[in-house]
N, C-alpha and C positions, 0 to 999 in steps of 0.2 A: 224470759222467766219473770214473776212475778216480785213485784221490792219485798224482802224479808224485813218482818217486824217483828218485836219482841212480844208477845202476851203475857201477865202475866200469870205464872203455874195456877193460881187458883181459882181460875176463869177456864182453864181447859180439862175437863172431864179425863183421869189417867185410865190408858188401857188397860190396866189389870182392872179396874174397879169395873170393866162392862159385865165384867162376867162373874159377878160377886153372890155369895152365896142369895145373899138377901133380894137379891134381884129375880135368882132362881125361885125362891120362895112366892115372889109376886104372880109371876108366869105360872105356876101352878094351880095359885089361885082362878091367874083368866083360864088354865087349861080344862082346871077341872081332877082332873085325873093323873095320876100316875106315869100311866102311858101317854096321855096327851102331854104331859110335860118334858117327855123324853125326846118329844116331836121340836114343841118351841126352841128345846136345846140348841139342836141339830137348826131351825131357821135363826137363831140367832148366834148361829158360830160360822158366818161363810168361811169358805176359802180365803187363807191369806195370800191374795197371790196381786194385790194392787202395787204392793211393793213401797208404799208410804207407811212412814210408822207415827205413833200415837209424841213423838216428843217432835218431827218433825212438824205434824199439823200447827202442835203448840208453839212453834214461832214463826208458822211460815201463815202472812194474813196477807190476798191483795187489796191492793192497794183502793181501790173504791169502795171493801169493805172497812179498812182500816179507816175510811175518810167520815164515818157516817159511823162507829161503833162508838157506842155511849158507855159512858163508867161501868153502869149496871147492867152492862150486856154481857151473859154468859156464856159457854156453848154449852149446849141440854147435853144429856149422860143419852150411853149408847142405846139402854134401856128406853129409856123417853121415845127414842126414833125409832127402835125396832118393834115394838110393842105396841105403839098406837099408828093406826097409816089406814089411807082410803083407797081401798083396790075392789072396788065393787065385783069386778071377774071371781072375785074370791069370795066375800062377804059383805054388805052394808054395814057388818058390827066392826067397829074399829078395832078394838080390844081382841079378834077373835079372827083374823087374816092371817099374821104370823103360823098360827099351825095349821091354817085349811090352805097354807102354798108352800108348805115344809117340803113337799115333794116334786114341785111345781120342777121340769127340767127343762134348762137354760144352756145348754151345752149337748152336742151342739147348735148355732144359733146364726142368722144371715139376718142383714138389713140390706133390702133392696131398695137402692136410689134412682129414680127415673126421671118421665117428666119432661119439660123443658132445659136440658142439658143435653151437652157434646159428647159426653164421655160416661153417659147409664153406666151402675156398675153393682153387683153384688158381695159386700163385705161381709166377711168370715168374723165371726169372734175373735179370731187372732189378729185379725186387722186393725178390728176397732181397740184390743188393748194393747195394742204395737202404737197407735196414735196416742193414746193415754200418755202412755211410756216417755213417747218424746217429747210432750208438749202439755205437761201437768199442769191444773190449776184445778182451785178453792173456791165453793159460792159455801155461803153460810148462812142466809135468813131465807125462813117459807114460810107463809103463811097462808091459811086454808081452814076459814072462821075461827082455827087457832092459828097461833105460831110456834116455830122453834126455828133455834138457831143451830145449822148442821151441816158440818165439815164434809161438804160433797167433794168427791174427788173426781177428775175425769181431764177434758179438753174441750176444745173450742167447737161447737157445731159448724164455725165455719171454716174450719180444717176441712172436713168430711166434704162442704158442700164446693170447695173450691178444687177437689181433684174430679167431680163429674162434672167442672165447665159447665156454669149456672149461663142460659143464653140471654139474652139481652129483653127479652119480651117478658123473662120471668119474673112478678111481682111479689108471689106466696110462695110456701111451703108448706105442707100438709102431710101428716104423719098420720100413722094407725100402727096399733097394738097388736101385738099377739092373742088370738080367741079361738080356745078349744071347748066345746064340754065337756070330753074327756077329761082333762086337766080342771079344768074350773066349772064342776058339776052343779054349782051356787049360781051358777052367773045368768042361767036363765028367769032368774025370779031377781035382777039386779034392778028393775024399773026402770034402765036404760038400754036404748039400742047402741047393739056391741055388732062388731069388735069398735071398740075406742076410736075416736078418730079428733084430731086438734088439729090446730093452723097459728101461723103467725106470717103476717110481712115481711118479704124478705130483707128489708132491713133491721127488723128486729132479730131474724135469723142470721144473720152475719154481725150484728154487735159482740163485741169479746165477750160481754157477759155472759151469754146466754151458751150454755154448756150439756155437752154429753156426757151425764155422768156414768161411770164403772163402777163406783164406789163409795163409802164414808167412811170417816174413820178409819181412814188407810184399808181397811177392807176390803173385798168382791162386797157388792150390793146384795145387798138380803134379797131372798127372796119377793118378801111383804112390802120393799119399797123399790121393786120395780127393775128387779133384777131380768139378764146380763146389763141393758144399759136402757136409760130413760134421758128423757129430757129436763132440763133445769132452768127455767127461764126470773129469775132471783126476784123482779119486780111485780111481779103480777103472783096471783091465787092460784094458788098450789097447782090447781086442777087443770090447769096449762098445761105443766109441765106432766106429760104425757109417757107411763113407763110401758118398759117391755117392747121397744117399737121395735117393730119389723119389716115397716115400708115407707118412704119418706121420697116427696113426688112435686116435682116445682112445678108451677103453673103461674098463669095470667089472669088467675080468680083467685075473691078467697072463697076459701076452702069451706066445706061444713064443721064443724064443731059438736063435738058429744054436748055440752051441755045446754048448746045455743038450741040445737034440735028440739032439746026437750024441753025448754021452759025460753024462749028465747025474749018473755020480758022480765026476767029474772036473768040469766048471763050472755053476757055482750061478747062478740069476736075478740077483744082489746082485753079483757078483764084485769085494767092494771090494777094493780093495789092504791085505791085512792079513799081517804079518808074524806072525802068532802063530800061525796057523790053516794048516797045511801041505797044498800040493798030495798026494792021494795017492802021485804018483811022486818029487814032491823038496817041500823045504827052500822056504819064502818068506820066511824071514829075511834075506835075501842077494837082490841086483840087481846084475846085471850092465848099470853105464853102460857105452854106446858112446863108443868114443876113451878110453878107461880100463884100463889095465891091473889087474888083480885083482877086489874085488867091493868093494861100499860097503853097510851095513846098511838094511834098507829101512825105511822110514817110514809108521807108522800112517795110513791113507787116503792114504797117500802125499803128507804132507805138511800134509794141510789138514783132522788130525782137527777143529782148534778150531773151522772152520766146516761140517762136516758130521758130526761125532759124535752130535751130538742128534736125528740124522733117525733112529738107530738105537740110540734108547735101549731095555734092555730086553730086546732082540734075543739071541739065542743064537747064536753065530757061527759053531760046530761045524756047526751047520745048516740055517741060512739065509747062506750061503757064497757 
């Protein structure tokens, strides 16, 4: 288990407050409508079935978040993370994902593991939050040309990858998403080729950090951020971390990448979060938190060079970006 730390209360967003009138009033606003707001309701009330509650988030920090979390670091209201999210399958409007996946069905749900392992296996939903259950942990900062700070809930991605026996020649990992047009009727005017597909080394895939999340805020994951379960990888841009996956395939390459395909001198394999190394069109010195007026300086891996610097000793950053 993770070392328990105190926060204090006025840094943790209280669970009654997610669901507070004035919140609803906002959502209405992005809904538009009456009925469309009736929709946001319903995406922003999942299931409580994570089994974490809102007082336990508030003293339970690990330990390499706690090592790197500054005075003025908050955790954002549930509002903040449910209401703004990139799920292109859905929408390219931020604002306006929440109720075009209102009805998005997550149950029931399999990730198939294959690949360069011993033991291929296809995992049930109840598998995957059977592992949650026993083996709980916290990532809290993403960043994705904004930031927030967000009490994901879930477990270790390499739980999952050590019961199909990763075999010795296996370098990567590579995942893809769930793509229907049924379900995500938007998704063919998204400007990207789908279904989604990410990768990482599989040493980055087996670091404790890097996590499958079930949930926030003690929650089922909302639908809009990548519900039954996505990936959470805390140091790199958001867009890594790759939701809704369905199939997850070890190999002896890397893998393609959704955004490397599509602009690949604009996003690199690696996309860690590194302040020194500038997007061609802007500046990555500078993040813009949500619920923050101005900009805050960004942070080496975003937070957690001391536990992941050494994966990328060596490394030219100009380059491998």
């Amino acid at each position: 288990m993770n070392p328990i730390s105190k926060i204090p209360s006025s840094e943790i967003t209280p669970e009654e407050t997610f669901l507070n009138r004035r919140f609803f009033m906002k959502t209405a606003i992005w809904a538009g409508s009456a009925v469309a707001t009736g929709g946001m309701y319903r995406a922003f009330s999942p299931r409580s079935d994570v089994k974490s509650t809102g007082s336990e988030i508030a003293t339970v920090v690990d330990s390499t978040f706690q090592s790197s979390l500054g005075a003025d670091e908050k955790v954002n209201s549930f509002g903040e993370i449910a209401g703004y999210n990139n799920y292109y399958e859905f929408s390219t409007d931020k604002s306006a994902v929440a109720a075009k996946a209102k009805d998005f069905v997550t149950d029931p749900w399999s990730v198939e593991v294959g690949g360069l392992v011993g033991k291929p296996r296809v995992f049930g939903l109840e598998d995957l939050l059977k592992m949650e259950s026993e083996e709980r942990v916290y990532r809290f900062r993403c960043v994705e040309g904004w930031s927030m700070v967000i009490p994901w809930v879930g477990f270790p991605l390499a739980k999952l990858l050590s019961l199909v026996e990763p075999r010795s020649e296996a370098t990567h990992v590579a995942f893809e998403t769930y793509y229907d047009l049924k379900q995500m009727p938007d998704a063919g005017s998204a400007g990207i080729d789908l279904p989604y597909v990410e990768g990482l080394r599989m040493d980055e895939a087996m670091h404790p950090l890097t996590l499958l999340a079930t949930g926030l805020y003690g929650k089922t994951l909302p639908n809009q951020n990548g519900a039954p379960i996505r990936l959470v990888v805390p140091w790199k841009y958001g867009f890594k971390s790759i939701k809704s996956v369905v199939k997850i395939t070890l190999t002896n390459r890397e893998p393609p990448t959704t955004w490397s395909l599509a602009n690949p001198g604009e996003y690199g394999f690696y996309s860690n979060v590194n302040p020194k190394v500038d997007h061609p069109r802007w500046s990555q010195a500078k993040e813009r938190r949500i619920g923050e007026a101005g900009s805050r300086e960004t942070l080496m891996f975003n937070g957690y060079e001391a536990q992941v610097a050494h994966l990328y000793a060596g490394m030219n950053f100009e380059e491998d970006f």
